[in-house]
Each structure stands twice: as structure tokens, then as C-alpha cells.
C-alpha positions as CSV (number, residue, x, y, z in Angstrom):
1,X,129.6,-52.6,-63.4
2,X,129.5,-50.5,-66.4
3,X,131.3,-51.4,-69.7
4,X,131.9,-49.6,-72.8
5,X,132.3,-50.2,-76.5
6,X,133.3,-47.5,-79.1
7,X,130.7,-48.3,-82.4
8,X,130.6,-46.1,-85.7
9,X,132.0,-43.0,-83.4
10,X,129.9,-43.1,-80.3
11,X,131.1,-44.8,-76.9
12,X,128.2,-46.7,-75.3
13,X,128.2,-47.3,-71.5
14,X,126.4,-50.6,-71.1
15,X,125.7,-53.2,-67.9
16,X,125.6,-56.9,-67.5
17,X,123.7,-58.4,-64.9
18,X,121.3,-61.9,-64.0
19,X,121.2,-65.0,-65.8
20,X,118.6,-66.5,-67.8
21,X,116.5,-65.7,-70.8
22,X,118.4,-62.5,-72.7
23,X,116.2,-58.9,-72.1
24,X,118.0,-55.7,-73.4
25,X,116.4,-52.2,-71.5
26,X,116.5,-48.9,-73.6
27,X,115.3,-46.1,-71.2
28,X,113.6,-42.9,-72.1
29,X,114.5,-39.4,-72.7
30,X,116.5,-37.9,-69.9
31,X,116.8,-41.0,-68.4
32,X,119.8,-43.5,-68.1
33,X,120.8,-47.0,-67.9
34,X,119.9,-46.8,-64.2
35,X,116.4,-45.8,-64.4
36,X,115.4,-49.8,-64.5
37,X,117.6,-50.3,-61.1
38,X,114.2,-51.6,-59.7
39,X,113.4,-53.5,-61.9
40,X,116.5,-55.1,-62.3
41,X,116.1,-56.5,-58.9
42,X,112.6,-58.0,-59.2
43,X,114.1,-59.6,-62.6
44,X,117.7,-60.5,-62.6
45,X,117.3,-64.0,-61.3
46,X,115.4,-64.9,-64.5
47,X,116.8,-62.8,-67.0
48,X,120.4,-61.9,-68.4
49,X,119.7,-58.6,-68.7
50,X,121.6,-55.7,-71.0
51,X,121.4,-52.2,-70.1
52,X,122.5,-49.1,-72.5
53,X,122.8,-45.5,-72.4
54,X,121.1,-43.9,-74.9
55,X,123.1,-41.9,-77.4
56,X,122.9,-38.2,-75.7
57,X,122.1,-40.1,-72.6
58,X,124.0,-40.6,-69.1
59,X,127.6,-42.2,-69.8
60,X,127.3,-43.0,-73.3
61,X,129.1,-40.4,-75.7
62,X,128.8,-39.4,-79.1
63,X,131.0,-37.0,-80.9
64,X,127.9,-36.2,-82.9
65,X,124.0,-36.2,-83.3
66,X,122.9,-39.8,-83.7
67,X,120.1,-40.7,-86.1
68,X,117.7,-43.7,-85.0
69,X,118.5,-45.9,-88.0
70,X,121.8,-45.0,-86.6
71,X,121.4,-46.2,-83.3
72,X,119.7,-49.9,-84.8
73,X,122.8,-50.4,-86.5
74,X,124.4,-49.6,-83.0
75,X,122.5,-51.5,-80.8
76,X,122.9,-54.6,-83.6
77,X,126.3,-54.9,-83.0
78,X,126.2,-54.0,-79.6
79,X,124.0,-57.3,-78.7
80,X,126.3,-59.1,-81.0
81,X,129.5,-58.1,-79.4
82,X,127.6,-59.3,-75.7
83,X,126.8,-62.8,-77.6
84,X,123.3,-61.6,-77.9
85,X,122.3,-63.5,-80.9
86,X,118.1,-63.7,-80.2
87,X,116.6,-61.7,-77.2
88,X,113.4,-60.0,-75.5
89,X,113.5,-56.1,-75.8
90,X,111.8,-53.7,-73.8
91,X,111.8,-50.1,-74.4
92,X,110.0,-47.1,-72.8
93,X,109.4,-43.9,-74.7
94,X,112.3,-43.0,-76.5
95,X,113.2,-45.8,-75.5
96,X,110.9,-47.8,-76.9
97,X,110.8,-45.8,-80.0
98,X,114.3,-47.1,-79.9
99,X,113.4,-50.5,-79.8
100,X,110.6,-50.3,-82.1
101,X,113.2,-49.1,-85.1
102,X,115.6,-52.3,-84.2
103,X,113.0,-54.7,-84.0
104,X,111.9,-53.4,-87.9
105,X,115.3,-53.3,-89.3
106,X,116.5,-56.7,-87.2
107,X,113.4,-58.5,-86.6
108,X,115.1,-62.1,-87.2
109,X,117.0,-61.1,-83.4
110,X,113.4,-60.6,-82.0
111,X,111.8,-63.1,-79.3
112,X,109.8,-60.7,-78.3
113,X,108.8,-56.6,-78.3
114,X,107.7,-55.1,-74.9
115,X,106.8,-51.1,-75.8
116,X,106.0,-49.2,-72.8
117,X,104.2,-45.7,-73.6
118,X,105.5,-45.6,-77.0
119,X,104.9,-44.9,-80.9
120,X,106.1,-45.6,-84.0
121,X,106.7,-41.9,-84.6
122,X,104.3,-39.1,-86.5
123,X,102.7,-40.4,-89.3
124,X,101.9,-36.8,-91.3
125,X,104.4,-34.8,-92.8
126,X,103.3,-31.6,-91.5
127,X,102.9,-32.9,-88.0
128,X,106.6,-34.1,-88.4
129,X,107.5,-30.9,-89.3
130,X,105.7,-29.3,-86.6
131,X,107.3,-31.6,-83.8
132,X,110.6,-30.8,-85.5
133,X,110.7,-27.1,-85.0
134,X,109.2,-27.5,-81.4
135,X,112.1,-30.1,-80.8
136,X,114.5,-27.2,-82.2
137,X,113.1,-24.8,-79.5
138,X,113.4,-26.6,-76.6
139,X,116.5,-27.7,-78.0
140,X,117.6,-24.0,-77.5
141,X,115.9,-23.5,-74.1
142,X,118.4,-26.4,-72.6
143,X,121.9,-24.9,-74.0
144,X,120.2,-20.9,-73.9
145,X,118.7,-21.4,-69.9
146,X,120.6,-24.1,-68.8
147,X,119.9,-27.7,-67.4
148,X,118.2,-26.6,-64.6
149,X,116.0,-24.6,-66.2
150,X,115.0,-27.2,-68.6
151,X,114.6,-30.1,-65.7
152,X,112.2,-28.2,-63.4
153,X,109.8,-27.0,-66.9
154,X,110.4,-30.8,-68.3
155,X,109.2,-32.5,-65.0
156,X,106.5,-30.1,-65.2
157,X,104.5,-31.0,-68.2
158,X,101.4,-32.5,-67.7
159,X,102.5,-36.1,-69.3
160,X,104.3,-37.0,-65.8
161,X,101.4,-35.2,-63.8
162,X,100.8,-38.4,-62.7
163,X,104.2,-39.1,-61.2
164,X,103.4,-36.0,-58.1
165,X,102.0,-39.3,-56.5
166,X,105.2,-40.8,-55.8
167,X,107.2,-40.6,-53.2
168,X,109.4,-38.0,-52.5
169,X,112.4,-40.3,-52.5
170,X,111.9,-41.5,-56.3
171,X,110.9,-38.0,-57.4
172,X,114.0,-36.9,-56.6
173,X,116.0,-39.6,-57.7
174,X,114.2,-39.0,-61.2
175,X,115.2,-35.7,-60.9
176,X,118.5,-36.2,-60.0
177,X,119.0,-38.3,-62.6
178,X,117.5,-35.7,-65.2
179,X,120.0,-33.5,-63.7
180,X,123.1,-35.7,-64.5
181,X,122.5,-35.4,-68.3
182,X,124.7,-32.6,-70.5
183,X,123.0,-30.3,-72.1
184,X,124.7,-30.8,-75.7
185,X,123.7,-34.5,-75.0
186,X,120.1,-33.5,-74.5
187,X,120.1,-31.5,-77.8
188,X,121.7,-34.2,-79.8
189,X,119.4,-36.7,-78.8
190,X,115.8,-34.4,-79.7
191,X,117.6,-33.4,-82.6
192,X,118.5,-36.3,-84.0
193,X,116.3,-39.0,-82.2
194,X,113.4,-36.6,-81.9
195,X,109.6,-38.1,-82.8
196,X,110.0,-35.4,-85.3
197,X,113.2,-36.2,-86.8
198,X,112.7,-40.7,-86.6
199,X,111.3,-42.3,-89.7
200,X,107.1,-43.0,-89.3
201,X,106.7,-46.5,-89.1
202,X,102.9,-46.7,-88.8
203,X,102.7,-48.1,-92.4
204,X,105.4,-50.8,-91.0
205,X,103.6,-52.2,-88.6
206,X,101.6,-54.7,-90.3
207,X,105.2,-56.3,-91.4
208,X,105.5,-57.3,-88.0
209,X,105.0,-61.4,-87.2
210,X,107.0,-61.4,-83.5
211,X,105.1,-61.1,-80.5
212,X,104.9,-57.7,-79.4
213,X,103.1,-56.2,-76.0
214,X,102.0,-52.8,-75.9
215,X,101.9,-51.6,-72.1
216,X,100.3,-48.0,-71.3
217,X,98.8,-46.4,-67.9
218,X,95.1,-45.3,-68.1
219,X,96.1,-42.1,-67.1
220,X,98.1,-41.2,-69.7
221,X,95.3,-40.6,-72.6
222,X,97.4,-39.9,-75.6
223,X,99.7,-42.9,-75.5
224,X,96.4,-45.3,-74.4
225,X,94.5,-43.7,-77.9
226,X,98.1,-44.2,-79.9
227,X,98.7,-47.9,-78.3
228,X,94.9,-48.9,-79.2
229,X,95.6,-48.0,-82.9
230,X,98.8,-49.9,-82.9
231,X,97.1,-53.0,-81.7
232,X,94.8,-52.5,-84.8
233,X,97.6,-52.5,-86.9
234,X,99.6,-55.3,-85.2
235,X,98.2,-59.0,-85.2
236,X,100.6,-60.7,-83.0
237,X,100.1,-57.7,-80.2
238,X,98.6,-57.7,-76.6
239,X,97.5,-54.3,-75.3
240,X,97.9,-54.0,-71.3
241,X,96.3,-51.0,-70.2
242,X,97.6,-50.8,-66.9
243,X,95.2,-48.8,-63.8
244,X,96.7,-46.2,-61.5
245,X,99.6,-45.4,-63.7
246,X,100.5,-42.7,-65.8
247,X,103.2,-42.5,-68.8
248,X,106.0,-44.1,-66.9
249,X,104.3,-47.6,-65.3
250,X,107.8,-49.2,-64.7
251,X,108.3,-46.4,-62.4
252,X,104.9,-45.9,-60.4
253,X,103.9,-49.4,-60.2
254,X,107.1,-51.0,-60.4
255,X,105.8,-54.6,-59.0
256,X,102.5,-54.9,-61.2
257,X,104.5,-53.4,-64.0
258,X,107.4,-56.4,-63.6
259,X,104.8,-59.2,-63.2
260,X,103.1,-57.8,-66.6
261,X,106.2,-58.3,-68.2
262,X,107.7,-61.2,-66.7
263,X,104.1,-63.4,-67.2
264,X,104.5,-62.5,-70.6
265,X,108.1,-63.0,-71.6
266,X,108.2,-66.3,-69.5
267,X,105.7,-67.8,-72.5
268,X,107.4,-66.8,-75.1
């Protein structure tokens, strides 16, 4: 069942489900609450688990762009208003660049930080700059060429070559559900949650005293090299580079990729 709550303007849709130890899911760009439907089921009898539409993403609406210290402010009252006072947090991609910013600006809330394929953003300026404008132009290719346009080039690019292994079914649930997004909620969401546009929080990371685990497939080089130096940089992390997978390991080995997480939430 999906719920929603209006917060500083923007309408998040939201889900409830399971009992046990509290786990909030933030899914990854042009993805939506429903992209951890499998792993729901291999979890919900141990966790209570909150799902949320990113701003930009699936149900949730926002009348504007939404900045990521936006969004932690968000997602902070959010967890409050669900009696979410402590919990795990899990975030791919986006979404875990998501969940990266909230754990820094609410770490007190933290049990623990499971990051799957993320970063903490681009640590030069000109590289910022440069992810920025490119953000701006494929920004313009989604409302200029449409939605489908934009789906079959983004399913394309070589970070989810990987996922032409799976089966046809999934493939074209992923694209599907790539295919239910809006095109001004796209936009908003590189625009304003961008890699480009998000604070660099490489210089944070040695603030950080919760447990954190940093979960990457072998296949996907530029996220195992960028997870590697986070590990460096974080003493309380556990880097699980995970074989046979690519960028998104919750989605091509759904099972190994559960039991990863559950054997490490379950000692924390």
C-alpha cells in the first residue's frame, strides 16, 4: 500500500511493510519505490521496512527541483513522522548518494549505512562543473526527444552492460519501470540531485563513526576503484566486492545480494 506525506512542498509516495529491525530503501535514478520488490520478500519477515520515491521519481511529486540537502531534511522528517527514531539505511546509486548525505547531516539516527554502487559525489571543482553541464544536456535530450528516446540510450550505456545477462522478464520490468517516470521529473532530479550539482563529501568521510558497508560488483570498475578509496577514508567500513555482478547487484544477484546485507545488519 502506498502512503503519502506532503513535506517542505513535495508529496512523497512511501510503503510500509515487515516487522522487525527498521531498514529505509532509497532506489536509484529512474527507478522507484518498487525496484526492491524482491528484495522485500527475501527481507520483510526481519525487517520493518520503509520505501520512498525519490523526489523526481515514480509517485512522489515535487512542484520544483529538489536539492539533496533538501531531500535529508525530507527524509528526516519523513522517518520521524513513520516513528523511525534510529534505523539501517540502504541506498543504491542515487540512491545511495541519498543516503550517504542523511547519514552526514543525521548521523545520531544511523544504526547502520549499506551503500550499494555509490559515491560521495565529485571531489574537483572542474570535474563538478563538467558533470553539471553534461547533466544539463541530457537533461534536454529527455524533454527535447522524449522518454523513450532517453530510456532505450540510458539502458544502453555501458554501466548496465552487465545487466544484458538477465532475464528477459526483469529487463523489461526495468524498463518498464524506466518508462513510467515523467520527463520533467527526470530533469528535476539530474538537475538538482545530479553528482554534479550534490555537495562533495569526500573530505566528510573521515567524520564518520557508524558502521557503514560499501557493496560493489566486480564488473563494474569505476564504482569498485571509487568504493576502495572510500574504505581508505572510512574506518568503521567493510568493502564487499561482490563476483558476477555489475552496477546494480540487488538486481542481478538478488539472493547473494540479500544474504550480504542481512548477515551484516543482523550484527549490528
Amino acid at each position: 500500500m502506498t502512503n503519502y506525506q506532503t513535506i517542505n512542498g513535495t508529496t512523497y509516495a512511501y510503503s510500509l511493510e515487515g516487522e522487525g529491525k527498521p531498514l529505509v530503501l532509497l532506489h536509484g535514478f529512474t527507478g522507484t519505490k518498487e525496484t526492491w520488490r524482491q528484495f522485500i520478500e527475501f527481507t520483510k519477515r526481519t525487517y520493518r521496512i520503509l520505501t520512498v520515491d525519490l523526489p523526481g521519481h515514480g509517485q512522489t511529486v515535487a512542484k520544483q527541483k529538489v536539492t539533496m540537502e533538501q531531500f535529508t531534511e525530507d527524509l528526516y522528517e519523513l522517518t520521524r513522522s513513520v516513528q523511525f527514531h534510529t534505523f539501517h539505511l540502504l541506498g543504491y546509486s542515487l540512491g545511495g548518494r541519498s543516503a550517504l548525505s542523511y547519514a552526514l547531516h543525521y548521523p545520531e539516527t544511523i544504526r547502520s549505512l549499506v551503500l550499494e554502487s555509490a559515491s560521495p559525489g565529485l571531489e574537483a571543482e572542474d570535474e563538478r562543473q563538467q558533470r553539471i553541464e553534461a547533466d544539463k544536456r541530457l537533461a534536454e535530450m529527455i524533454i527535447e526527444k522524449g522518454l523513450k528516446h532517453f530510456v532505450a540510450y540510458w539502458e544502453n550505456i555501458p554501466l548496465f552492460a552487465s545487466q544484458k545477462q538477465l532475464s528477459e522478464e526483469t529487463k523489461l520490468a526495468i524498463r518498464n519501470e524506466r518508462l513510467s517516470q515523467s520527463a520533467i521529473g527526470l530533469t528535476q532530479s539530474l538537475l538538482g540531485m545530479g553528482t554534479g550539482a550534490q555537495p562533495s563529501w569526500w573530505a566528510h568521510l573521515v567524520t564518520i563513526q557508524f558502521p557503514v558497508l560499501l557493496i560493489v560488483g566486480l564488473f563494474d570498475e569505476k564504482f569498485v576503484e571509487i568504493n576502495k578509496a572510500i574504505a581508505t577514508e572510512v574506518t568503521t567500513s567493510t568493502l564487499h566486492i561482490v563476483e558476477g555482478a555489475g552496477h546494480a547487484v540487488h538486481l542481478e544477484l538478488i539472493e547473494g545480494f540479500a544474504k550480504i546485507v542481512m548477515d551484516y545488519i543482523d550484527k549490528k
